[in-house]
PyMOL commands that place a pseudoatom at each C-alpha (Angstrom):
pseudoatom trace, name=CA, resn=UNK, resi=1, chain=A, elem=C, hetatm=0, pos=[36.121, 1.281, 5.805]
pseudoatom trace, name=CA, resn=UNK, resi=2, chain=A, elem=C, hetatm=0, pos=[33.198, 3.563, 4.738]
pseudoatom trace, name=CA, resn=UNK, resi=3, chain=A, elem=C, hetatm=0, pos=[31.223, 6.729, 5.475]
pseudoatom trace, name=CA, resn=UNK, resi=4, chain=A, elem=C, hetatm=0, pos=[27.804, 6.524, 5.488]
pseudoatom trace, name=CA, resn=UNK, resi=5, chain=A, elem=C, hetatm=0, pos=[25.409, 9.447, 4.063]
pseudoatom trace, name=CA, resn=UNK, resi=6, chain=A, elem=C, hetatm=0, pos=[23.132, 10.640, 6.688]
pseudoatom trace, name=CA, resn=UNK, resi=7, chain=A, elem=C, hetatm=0, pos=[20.284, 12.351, 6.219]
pseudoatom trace, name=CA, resn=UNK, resi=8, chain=A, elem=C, hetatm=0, pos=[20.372, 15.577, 7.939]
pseudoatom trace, name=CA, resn=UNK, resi=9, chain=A, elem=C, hetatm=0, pos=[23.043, 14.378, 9.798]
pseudoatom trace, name=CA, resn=UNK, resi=10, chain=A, elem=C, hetatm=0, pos=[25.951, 13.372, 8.237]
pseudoatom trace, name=CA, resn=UNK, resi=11, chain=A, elem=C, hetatm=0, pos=[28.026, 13.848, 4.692]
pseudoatom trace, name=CA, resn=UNK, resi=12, chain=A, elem=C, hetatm=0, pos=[26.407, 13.996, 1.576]
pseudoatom trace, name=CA, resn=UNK, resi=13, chain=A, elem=C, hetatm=0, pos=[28.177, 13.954, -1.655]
pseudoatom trace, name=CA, resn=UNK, resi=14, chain=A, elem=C, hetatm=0, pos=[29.992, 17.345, -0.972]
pseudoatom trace, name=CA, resn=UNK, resi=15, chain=A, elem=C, hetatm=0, pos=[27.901, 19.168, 1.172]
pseudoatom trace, name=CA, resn=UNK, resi=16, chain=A, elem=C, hetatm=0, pos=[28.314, 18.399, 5.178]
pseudoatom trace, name=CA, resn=UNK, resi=17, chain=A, elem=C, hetatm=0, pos=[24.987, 18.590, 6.625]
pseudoatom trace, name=CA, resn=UNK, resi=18, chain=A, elem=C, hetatm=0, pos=[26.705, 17.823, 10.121]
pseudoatom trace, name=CA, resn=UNK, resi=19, chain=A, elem=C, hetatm=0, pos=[28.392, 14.655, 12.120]
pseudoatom trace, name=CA, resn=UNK, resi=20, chain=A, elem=C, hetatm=0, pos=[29.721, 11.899, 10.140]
pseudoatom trace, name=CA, resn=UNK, resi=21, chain=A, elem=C, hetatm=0, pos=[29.527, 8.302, 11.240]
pseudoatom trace, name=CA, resn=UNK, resi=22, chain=A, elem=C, hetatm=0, pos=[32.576, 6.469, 10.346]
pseudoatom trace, name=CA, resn=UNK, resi=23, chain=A, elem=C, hetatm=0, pos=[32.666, 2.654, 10.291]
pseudoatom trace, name=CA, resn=UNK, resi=24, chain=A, elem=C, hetatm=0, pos=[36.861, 2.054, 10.627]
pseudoatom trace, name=CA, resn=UNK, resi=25, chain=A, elem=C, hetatm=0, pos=[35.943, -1.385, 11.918]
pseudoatom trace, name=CA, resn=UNK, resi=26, chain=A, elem=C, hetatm=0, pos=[33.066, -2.766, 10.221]
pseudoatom trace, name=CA, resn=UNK, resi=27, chain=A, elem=C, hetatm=0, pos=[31.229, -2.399, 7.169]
pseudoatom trace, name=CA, resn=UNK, resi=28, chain=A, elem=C, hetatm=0, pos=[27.725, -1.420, 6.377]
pseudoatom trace, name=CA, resn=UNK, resi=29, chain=A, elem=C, hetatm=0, pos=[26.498, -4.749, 6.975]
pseudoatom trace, name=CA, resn=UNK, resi=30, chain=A, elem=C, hetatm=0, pos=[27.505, -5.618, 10.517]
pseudoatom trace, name=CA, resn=UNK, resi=31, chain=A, elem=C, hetatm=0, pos=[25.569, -4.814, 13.488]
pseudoatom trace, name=CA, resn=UNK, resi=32, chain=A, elem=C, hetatm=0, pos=[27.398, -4.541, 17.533]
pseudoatom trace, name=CA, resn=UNK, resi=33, chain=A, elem=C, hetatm=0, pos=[30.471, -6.836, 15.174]
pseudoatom trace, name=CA, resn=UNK, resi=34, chain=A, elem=C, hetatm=0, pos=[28.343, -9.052, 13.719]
pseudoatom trace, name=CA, resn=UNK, resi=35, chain=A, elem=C, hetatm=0, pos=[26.911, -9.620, 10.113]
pseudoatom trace, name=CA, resn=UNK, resi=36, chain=A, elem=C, hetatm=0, pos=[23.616, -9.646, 9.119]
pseudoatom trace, name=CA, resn=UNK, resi=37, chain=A, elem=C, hetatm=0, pos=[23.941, -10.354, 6.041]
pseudoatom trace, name=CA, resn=UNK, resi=38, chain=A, elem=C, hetatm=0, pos=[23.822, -8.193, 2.170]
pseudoatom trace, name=CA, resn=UNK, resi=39, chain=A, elem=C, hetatm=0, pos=[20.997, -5.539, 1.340]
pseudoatom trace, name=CA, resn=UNK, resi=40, chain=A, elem=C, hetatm=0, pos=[20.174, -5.117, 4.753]
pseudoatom trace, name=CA, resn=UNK, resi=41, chain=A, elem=C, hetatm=0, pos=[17.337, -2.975, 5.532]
pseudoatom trace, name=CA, resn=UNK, resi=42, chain=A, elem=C, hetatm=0, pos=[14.943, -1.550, 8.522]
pseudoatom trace, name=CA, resn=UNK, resi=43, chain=A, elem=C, hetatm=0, pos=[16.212, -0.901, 11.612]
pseudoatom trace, name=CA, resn=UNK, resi=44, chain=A, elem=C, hetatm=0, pos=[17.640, -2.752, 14.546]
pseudoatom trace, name=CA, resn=UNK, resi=45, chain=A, elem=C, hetatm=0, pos=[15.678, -1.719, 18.219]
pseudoatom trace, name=CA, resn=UNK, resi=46, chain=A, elem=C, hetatm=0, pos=[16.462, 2.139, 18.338]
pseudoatom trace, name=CA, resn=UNK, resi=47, chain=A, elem=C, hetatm=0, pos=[19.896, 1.697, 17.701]
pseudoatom trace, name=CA, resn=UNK, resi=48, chain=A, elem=C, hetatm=0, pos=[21.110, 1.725, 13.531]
pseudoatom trace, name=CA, resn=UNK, resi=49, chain=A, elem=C, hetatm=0, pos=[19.015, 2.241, 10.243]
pseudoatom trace, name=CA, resn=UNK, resi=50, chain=A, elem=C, hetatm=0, pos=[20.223, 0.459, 7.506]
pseudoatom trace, name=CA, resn=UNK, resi=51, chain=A, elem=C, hetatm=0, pos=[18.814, 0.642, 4.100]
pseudoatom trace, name=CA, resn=UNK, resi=52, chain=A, elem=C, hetatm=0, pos=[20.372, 0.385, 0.389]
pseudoatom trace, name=CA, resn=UNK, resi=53, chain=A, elem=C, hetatm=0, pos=[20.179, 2.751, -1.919]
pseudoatom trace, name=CA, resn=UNK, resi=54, chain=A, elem=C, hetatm=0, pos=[20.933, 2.298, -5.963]
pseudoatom trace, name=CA, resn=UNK, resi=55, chain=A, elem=C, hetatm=0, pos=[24.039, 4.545, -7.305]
pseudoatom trace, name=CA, resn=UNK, resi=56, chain=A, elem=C, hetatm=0, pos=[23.012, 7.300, -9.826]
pseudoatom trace, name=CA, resn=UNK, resi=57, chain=A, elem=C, hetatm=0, pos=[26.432, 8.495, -11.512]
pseudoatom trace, name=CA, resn=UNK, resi=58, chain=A, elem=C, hetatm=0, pos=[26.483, 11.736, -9.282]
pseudoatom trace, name=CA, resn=UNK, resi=59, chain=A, elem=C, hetatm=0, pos=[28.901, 12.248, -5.797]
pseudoatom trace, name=CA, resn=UNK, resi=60, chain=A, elem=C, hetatm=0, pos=[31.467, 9.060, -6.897]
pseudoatom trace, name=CA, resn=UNK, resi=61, chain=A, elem=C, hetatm=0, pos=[28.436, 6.313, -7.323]
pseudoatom trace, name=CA, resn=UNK, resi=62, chain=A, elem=C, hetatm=0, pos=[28.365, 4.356, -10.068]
pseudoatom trace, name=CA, resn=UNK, resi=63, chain=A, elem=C, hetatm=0, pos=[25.079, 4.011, -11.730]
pseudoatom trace, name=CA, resn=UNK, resi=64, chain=A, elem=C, hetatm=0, pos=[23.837, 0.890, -10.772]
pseudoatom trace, name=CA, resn=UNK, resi=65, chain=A, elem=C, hetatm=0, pos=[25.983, -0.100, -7.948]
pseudoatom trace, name=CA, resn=UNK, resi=66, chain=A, elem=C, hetatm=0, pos=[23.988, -1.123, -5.124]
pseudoatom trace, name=CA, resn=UNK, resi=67, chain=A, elem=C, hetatm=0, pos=[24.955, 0.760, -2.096]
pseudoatom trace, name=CA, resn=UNK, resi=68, chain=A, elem=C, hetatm=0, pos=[24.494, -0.259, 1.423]
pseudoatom trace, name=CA, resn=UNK, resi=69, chain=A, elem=C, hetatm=0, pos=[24.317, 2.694, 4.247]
pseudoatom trace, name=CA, resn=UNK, resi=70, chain=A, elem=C, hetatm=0, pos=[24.122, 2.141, 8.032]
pseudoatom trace, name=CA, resn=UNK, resi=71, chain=A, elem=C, hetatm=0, pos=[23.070, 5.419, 10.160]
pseudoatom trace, name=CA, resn=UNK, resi=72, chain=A, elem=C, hetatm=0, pos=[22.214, 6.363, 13.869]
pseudoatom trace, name=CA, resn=UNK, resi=73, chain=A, elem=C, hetatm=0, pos=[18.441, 5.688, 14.630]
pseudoatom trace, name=CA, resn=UNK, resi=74, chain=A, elem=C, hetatm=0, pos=[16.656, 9.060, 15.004]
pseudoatom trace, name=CA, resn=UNK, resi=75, chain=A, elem=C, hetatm=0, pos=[13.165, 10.133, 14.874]
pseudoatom trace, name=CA, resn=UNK, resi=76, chain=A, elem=C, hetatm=0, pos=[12.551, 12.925, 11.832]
pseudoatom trace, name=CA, resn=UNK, resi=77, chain=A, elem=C, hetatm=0, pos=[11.428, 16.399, 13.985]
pseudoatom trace, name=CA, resn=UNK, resi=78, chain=A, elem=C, hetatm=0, pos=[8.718, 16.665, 11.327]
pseudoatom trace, name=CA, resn=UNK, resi=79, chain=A, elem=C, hetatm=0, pos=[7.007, 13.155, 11.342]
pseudoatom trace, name=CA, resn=UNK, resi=80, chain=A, elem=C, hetatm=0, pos=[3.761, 14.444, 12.666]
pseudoatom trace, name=CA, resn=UNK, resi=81, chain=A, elem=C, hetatm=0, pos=[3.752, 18.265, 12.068]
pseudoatom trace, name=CA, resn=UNK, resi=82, chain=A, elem=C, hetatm=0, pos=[0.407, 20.174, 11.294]
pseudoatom trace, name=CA, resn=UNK, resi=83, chain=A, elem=C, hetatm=0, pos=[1.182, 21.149, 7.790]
pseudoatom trace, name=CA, resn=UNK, resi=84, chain=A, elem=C, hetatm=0, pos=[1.025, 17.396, 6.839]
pseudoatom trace, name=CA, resn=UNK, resi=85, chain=A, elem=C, hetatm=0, pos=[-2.293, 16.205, 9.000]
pseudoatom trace, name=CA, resn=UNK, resi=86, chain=A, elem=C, hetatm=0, pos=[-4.046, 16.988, 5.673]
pseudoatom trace, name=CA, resn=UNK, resi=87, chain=A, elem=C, hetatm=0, pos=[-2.370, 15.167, 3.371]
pseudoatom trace, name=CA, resn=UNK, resi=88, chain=A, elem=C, hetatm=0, pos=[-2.595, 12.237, 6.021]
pseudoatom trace, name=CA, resn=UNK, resi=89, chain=A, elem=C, hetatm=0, pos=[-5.933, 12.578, 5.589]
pseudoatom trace, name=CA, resn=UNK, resi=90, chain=A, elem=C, hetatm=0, pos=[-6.485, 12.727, 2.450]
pseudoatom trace, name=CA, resn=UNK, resi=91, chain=A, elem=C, hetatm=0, pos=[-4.330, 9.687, 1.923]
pseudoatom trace, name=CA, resn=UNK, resi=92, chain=A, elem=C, hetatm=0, pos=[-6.124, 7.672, 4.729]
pseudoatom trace, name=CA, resn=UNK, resi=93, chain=A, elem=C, hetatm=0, pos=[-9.827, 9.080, 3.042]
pseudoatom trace, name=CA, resn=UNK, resi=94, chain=A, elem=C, hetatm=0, pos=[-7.681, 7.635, -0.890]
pseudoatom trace, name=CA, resn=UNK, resi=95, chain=A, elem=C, hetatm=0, pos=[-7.574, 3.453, 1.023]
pseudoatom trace, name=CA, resn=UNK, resi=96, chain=A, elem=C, hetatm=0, pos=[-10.975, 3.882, 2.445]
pseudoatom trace, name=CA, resn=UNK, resi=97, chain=A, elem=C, hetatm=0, pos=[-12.763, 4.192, -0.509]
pseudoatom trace, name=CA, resn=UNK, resi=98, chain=A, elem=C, hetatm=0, pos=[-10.455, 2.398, -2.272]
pseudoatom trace, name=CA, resn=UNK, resi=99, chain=A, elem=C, hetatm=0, pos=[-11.547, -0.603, -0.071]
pseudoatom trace, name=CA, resn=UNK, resi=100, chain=A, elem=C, hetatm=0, pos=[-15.686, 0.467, -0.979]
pseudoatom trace, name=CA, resn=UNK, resi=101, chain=A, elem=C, hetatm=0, pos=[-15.143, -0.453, -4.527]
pseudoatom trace, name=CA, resn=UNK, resi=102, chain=A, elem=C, hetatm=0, pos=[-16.818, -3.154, -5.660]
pseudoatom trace, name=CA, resn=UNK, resi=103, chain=A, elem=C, hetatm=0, pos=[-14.630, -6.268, -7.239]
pseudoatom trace, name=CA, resn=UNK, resi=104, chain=A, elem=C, hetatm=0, pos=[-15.550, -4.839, -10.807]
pseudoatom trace, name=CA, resn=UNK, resi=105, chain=A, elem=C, hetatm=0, pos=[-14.346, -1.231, -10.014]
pseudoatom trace, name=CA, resn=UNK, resi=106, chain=A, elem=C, hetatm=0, pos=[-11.288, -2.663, -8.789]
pseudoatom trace, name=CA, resn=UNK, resi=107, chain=A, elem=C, hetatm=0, pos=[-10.636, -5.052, -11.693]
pseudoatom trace, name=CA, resn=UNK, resi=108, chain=A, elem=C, hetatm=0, pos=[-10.937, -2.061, -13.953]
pseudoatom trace, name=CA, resn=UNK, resi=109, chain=A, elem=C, hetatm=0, pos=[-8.395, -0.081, -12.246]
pseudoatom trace, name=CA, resn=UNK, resi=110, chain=A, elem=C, hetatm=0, pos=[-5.856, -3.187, -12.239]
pseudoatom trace, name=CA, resn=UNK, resi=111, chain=A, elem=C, hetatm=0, pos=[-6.437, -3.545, -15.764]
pseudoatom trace, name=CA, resn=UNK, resi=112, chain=A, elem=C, hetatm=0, pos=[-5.739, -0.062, -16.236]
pseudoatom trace, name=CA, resn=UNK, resi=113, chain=A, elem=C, hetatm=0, pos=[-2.868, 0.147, -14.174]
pseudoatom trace, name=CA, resn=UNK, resi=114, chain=A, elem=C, hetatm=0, pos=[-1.694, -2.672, -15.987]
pseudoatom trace, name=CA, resn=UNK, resi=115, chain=A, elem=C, hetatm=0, pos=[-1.264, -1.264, -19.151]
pseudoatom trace, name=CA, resn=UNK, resi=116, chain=A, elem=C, hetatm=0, pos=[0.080, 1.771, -18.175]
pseudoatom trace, name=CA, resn=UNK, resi=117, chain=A, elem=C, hetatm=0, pos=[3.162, -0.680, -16.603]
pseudoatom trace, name=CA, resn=UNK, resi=118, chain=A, elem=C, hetatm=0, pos=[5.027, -0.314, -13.330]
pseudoatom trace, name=CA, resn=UNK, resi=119, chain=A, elem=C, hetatm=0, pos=[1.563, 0.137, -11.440]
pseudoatom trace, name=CA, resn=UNK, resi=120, chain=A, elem=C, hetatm=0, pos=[-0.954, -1.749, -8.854]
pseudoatom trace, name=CA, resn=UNK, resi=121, chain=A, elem=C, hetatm=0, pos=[-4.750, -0.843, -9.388]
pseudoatom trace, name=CA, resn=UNK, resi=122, chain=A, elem=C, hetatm=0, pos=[-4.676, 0.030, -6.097]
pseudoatom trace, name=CA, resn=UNK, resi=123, chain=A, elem=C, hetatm=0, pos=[-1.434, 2.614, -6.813]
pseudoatom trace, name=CA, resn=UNK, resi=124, chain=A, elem=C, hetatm=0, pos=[-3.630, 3.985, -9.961]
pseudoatom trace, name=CA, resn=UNK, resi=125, chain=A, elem=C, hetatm=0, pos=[-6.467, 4.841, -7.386]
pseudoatom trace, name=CA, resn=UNK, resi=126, chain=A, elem=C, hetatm=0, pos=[-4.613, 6.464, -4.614]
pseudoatom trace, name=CA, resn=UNK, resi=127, chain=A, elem=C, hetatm=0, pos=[-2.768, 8.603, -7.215]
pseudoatom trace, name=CA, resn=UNK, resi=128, chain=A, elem=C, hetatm=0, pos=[-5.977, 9.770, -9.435]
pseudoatom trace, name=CA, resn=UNK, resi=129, chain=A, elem=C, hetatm=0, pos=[-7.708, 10.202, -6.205]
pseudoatom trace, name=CA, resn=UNK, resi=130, chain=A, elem=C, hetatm=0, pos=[-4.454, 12.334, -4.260]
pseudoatom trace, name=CA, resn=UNK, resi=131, chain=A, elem=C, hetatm=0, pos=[-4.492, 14.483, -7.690]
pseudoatom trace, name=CA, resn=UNK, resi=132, chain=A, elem=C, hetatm=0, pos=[-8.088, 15.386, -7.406]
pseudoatom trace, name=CA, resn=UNK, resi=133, chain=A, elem=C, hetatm=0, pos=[-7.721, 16.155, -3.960]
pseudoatom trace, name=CA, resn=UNK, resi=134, chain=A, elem=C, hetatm=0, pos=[-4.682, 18.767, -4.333]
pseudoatom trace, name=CA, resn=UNK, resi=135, chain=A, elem=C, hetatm=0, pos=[-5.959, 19.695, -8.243]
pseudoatom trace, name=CA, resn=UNK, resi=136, chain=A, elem=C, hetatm=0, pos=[-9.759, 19.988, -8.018]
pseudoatom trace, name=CA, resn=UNK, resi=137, chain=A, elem=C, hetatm=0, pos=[-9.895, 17.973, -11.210]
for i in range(1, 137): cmd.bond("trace and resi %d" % i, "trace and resi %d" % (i + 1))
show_as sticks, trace
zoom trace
């Protein structure tokens, strides 16, 4: 019925990136034959991904469409390389003292992030603080 886009591992638009999965007996939303229902997402023990992903007008989606994939579990080869300890770091260093602010600090930042739109407090923090780390501003 469908193709699914795989990361790294499958079809992509036009570009083949390597093995495509092809579901010729059940759609995106079944799992071992059986549904589990519409905008599925997560994974399922170490067996399929699923996850659903908005169309964007390019590669035949239609902007807006929802779009629900299904893919192979697999574990990225780069999930815990050395180039990214820092940033982990950094990021885990962002929550810590996020969670030192006093209720007035963190008011401020949710008021903030408020009128900015689209944003948590929290979210404003870990962003301003991320920048300063790779900026030095």
């Amino acid at each position: 019925m469908s193709t699914t886009a795989i990361y790294n591992k499958g079809k992509y638009g036009s570009a083949i990136y390597g093995k495509v999965i092809s579901e010729t007996v059940y759609p995106n939303n079944y799992f071992d034959g059986i549904p589990v229902g519409l905008e599925v997402r997560g994974q399922i023990g170490k067996q399929d991904i699923f996850r659903i992903r908005r169309g964007n007008g390019y590669s035949g989606s239609t902007v807006g469409k929802k779009y629900q994939d299904k893919y192979d579990y697999f574990v990225p080869s780069s999930i815990m390389n050395t180039e990214g300890e820092t940033s982990r770091q950094a990021f885990a260093a962002a929550v810590l003292n996020w969670h030192n602010l006093s209720d007035a600090e963190k008011t401020k930042y949710n008021a903030t992030a408020t009128r900015r739109g689209g944003l948590t407090g929290f979210n404003l923090f870990i962003q301003n603080y991320m920048r300063r780390q790779y900026n030095g501003s």
